[in-house]
C-alpha positions as semicolon CSV with decimal commas, in nm:
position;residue;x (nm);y (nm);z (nm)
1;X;0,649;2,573;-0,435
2;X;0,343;2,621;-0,292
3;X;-0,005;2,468;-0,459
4;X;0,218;2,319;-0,712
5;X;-0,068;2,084;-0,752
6;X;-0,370;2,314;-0,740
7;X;-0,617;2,204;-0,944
8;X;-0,485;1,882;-1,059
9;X;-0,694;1,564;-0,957
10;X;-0,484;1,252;-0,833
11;X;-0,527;0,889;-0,791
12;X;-0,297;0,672;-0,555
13;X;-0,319;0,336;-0,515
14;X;-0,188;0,174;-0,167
15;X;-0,206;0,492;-0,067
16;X;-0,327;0,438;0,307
17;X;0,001;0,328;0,436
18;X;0,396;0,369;0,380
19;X;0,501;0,598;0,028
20;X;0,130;0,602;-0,062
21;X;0,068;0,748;0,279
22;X;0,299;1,027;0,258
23;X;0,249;1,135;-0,105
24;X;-0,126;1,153;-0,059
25;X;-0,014;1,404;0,243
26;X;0,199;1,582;0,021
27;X;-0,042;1,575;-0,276
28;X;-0,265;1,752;-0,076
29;X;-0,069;2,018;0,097
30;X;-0,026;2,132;-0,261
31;X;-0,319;2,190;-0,384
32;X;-0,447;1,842;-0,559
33;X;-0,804;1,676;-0,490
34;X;-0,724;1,272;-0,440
35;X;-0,888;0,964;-0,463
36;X;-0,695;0,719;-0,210
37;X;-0,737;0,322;-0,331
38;X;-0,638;0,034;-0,078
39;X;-0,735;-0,269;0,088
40;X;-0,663;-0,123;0,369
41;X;-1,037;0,021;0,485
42;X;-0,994;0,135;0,843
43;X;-0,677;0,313;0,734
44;X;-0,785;0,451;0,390
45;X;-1,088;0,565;0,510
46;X;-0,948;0,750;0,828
47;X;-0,704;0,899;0,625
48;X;-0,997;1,068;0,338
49;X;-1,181;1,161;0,662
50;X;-0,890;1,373;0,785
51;X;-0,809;1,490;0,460
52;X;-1,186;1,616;0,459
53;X;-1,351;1,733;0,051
54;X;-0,995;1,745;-0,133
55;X;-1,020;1,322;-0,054
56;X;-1,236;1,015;-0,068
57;X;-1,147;0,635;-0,056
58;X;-1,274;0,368;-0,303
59;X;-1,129;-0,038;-0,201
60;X;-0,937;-0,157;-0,450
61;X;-0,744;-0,468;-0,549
62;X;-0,535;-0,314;-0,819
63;X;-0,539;-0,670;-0,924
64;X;-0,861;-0,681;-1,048
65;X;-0,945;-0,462;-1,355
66;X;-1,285;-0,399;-1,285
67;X;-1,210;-0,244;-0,976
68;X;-0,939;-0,040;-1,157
69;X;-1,163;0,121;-1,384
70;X;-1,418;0,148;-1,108
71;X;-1,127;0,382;-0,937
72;X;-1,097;0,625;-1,234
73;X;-1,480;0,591;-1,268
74;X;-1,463;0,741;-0,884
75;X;-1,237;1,032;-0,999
76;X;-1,413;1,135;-1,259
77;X;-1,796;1,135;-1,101
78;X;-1,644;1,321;-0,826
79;X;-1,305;1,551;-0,894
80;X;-1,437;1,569;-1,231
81;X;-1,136;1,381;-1,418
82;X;-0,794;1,214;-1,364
83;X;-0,446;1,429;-1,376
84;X;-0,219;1,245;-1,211
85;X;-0,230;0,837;-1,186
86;X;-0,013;0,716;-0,913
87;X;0,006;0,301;-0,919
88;X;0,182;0,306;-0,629
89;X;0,065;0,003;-0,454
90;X;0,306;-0,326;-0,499
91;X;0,366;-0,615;-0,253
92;X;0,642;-0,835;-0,167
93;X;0,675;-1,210;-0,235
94;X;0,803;-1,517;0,054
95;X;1,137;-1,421;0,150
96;X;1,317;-1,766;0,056
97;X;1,696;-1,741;0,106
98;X;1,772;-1,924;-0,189
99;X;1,598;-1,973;-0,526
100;X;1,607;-2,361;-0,516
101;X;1,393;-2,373;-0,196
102;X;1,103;-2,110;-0,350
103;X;0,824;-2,267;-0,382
104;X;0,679;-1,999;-0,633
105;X;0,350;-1,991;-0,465
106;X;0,236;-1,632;-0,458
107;X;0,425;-1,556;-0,766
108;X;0,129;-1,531;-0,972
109;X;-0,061;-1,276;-0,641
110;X;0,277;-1,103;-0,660
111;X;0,288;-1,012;-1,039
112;X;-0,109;-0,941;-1,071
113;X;-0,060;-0,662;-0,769
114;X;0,316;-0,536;-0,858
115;X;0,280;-0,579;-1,271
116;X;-0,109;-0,639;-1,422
117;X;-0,170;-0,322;-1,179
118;X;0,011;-0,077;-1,265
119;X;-0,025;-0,153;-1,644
120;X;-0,407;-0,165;-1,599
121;X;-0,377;0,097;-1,415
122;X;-0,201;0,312;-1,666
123;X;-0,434;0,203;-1,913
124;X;-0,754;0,308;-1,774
125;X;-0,597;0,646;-1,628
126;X;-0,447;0,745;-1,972
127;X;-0,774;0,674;-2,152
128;X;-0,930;0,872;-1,927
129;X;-0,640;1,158;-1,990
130;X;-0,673;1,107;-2,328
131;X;-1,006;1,139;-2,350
132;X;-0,991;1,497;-2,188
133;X;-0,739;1,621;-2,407
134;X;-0,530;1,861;-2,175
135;X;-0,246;1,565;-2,123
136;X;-0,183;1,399;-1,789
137;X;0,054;1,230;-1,521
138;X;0,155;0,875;-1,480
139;X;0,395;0,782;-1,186
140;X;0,479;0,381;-1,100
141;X;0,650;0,266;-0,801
142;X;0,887;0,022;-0,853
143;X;1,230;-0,069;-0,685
144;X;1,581;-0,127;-0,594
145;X;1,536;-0,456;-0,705
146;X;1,385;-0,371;-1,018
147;X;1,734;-0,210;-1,109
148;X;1,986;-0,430;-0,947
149;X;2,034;-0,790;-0,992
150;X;2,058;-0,962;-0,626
151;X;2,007;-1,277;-0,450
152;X;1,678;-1,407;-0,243
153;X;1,301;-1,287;-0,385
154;X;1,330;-1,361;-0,759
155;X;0,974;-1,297;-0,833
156;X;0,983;-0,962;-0,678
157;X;1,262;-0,878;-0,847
158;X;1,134;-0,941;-1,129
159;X;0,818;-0,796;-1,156
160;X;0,987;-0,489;-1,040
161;X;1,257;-0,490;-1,342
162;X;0,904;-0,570;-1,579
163;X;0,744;-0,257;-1,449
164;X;1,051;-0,003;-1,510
165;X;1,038;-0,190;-1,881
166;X;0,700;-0,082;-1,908
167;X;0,713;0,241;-1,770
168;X;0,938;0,355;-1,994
169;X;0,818;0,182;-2,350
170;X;0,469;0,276;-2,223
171;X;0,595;0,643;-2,248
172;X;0,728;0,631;-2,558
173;X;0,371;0,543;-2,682
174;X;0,178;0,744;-2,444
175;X;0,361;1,057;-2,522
176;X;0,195;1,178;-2,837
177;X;-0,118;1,263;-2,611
178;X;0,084;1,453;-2,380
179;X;0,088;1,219;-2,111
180;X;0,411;1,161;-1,939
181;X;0,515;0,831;-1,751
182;X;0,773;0,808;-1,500
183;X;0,888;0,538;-1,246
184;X;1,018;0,569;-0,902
185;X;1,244;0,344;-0,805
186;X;1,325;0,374;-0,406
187;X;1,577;0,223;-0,226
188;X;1,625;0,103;0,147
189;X;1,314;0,318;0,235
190;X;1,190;0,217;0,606
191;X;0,851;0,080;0,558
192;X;0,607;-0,202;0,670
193;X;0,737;-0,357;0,346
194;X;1,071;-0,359;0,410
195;X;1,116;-0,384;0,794
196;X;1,101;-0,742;0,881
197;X;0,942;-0,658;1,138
198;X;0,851;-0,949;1,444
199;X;0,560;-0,894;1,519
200;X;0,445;-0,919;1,894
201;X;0,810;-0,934;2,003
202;X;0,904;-0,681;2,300
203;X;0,997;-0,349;2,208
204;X;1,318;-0,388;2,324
205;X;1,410;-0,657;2,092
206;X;1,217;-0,503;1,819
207;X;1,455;-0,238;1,858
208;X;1,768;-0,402;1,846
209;X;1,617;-0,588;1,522
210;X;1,555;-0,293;1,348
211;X;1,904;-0,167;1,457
212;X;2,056;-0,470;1,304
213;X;1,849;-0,469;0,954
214;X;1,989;-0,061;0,908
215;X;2,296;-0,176;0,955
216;X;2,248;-0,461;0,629
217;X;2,062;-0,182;0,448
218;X;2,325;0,038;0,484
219;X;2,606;-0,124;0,407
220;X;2,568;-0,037;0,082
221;X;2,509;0,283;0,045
222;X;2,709;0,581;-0,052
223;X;2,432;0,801;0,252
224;X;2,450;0,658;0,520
225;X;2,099;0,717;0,604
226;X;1,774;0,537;0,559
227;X;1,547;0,708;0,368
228;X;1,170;0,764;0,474
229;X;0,837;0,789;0,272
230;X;0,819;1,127;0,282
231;X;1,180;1,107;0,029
232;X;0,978;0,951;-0,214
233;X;0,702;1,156;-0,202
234;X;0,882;1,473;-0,254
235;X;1,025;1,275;-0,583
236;X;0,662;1,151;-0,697
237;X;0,542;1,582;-0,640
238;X;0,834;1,688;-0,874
239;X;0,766;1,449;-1,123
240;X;0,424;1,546;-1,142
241;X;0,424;1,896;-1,141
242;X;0,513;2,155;-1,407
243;X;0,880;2,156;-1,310
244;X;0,920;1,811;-1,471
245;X;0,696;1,863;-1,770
246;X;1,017;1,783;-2,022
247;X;1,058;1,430;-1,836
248;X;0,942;1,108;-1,938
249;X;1,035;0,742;-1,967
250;X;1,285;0,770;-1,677
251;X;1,349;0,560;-1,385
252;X;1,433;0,783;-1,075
253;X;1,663;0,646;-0,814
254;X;1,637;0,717;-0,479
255;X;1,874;0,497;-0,279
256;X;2,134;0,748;-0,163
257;X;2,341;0,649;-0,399
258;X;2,312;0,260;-0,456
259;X;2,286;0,262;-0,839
260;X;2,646;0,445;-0,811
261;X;2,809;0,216;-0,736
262;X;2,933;0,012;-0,426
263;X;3,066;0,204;-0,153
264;X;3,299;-0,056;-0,008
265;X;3,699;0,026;-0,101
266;X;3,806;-0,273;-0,228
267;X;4,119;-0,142;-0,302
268;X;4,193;-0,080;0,030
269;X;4,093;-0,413;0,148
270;X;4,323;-0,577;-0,077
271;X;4,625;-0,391;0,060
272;X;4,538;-0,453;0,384
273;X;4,459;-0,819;0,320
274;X;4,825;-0,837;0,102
275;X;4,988;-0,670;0,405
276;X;4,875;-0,899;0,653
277;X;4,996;-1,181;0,411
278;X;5,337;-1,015;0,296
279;X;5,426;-0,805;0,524
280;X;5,557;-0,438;0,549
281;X;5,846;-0,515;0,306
282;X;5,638;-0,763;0,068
C-alpha cells in the first residue's frame, strides 16, 4: 500500500544503522516525516541528509531522559507532533559463555539502553499523543531472547523478556487514549548486533566466519533463511499503519518459525540411535 504512512510523523531511535536503518527507509517511502535518534552522528546525520525535509537527526542516548524528551520536543517543533514512537534502539551485553564467569559489569548500561529507554520513551511519546487527542503508535524492539529461555547473556535476556512485559501491560493502560503498543520481537536477523563479527580479519576468513555463525543460527529454525532488517521493518510498517489498528499488547515473532517449535526430529534420531544399538531385528 502505497503512502500508508502519509501524514503520520515518526520517531526511531537507533535508527542510523541495522532495523532502525531500514524502517526509517521504509517509513519514508510511505509517506511519514521522521525524526532519526542515535549516537551514531556521521551515520544519522548522512542518512536525514539523504532523506532530505521528510527527516532530521537529534543525538540521543535513549538512556538519558532528558534527551528523550528533548527527541519528542524535536518532533513536535518541527513535524508538528508525534504519531508513531519507535524505541527501537537496544544493545547487547559481554558475551560470557557461562553465567558463573559474568562479571555483570555493563548490566546496569545494558538495562538503562534496552529497558529505562523504551519505557521513557513510551512515556514521553504517549504524553505527547495524548496530549493531541487523535491517538497514536508505539512499537518496541525487543527479541528472541526476550521470548525464549537460553544459555550465555543473562542480562540481555532479560531486559528483553522485561520489555515484552511492559509492552504489553503498558497497552492495556495506554489504550483508553487510543494509543496502541506493540513489540517486535526478531529473530536471527543479520546485523552488526548479531554478527560476531572480527573485526580487521581478512575477508576471506570473515567470510567463512559468517558462514559458520548461519549455520548455528539456523539450526534452529523451521526457514532456513536468515532474515534481514528490511523483514522487520515491513513488520514495524504494518503494525503502525491502519491495517493493524485492532492490534495491541502483542509480541510479534519474526524468527521463521523459532517460537514453533524446534525443528530437529527427535523422533527420528532416536530410531536411528536405537537401530545402531539394536539392530535391524531389535
Amino acid at each position: 500500500m502505497a503512502g500508508e504512512l502519509q501524514g503520520q510523523v515518526a520517531v526511531v531511535t537507533g535508527g542510523a544503522g541495522g532495523i532502525g536503518k531500514a524502517t526509517v527507509e521504509l517509513f519514508a517511502r510511505e509517506g511519514a516525516r521522521i525524526v532519526i535518534a542515535d549516537i551514531n552522528d556521521n551515520a544519522g546525520q548522512a542518512l536525514a541528509d539523504r532523506l532530505g525535509g521528510a527527516a532530521r537527526y537529534q543525538h540521543t542516548d535513549v538512556s538519558d531522559r532528558e534527551q528523550i524528551d528533548a527527541l519528542i520536543d524535536r518532533a513536535v517543533a518541527d513535524f508538528g507532533g508525534v504519531d508513531i514512537m519507535f524505541n527501537n534502539a537496544g544493545i547487547a551485553c559481554a558475551a560470557f559463555p557461562h553465567f558463573l564467569d559474568d562479571t555483570l559489569e555493563d548490566f546496569q548500561r545494558v538495562i538503562a539502553v534496552n529497558l529505562f529507554g523504551p519505557m521513557a520513551g513510551t512515556q514521553a511519546a504517549a504524553r505527547r499523543m495524548r496530549a493531541q487527542g487523535a491517538g497514536g503508535v508505539i512499537l518496541n524492539n525487543a527479541s528472541i531472547a526476550g521470548l525464549r529461555a537460553g544459555q550465555a547473556m543473562m542480562t540481555y535476556r532479560a531486559s528483553k523478556a522485561a520489555l515484552i512485559h511492559f509492552s504489553k501491560s503498558v497497552a492495556i493502560d495506554l489504550a483508553q487514549y487510543g494509543i496502541r503498543v506493540n513489540c517486535l520481537v526478531p529473530g536471527h536477523i543479520r546485523t552488526p548486533l548479531s554478527a560476531f563479527e572480527a573485526k580487521g580479519a581478512p575477508a576471506e576468513t570473515a567470510q567463512r566466519l559468517e558462514q559458520a555463525i548461519d549455520t548455528v543460527y539456523l539450526s534452529n529454525q523451521p526457514l532456513k533463511r536468515r532474515g534481514l532488517p528490511e523483514d522487520v521493518a515491513e513488520a514495524a510498517l504494518f503494525l503502525a499503519g491502519n491495517r493493524a489498528r485492532q492490534i495491541t499488547g502483542i509480541a510479534l515473532p519474526i524468527e521463521a518459525g523459532v517460537t514453533a517449535g524446534d525443528p530437529v526430529n527427535h523422533l527420528q534420531d532416536i530410531l536411528a540411535a536405537r537401530l545402531r544399538v539394536l539392530g535391524p531385528s531389535g
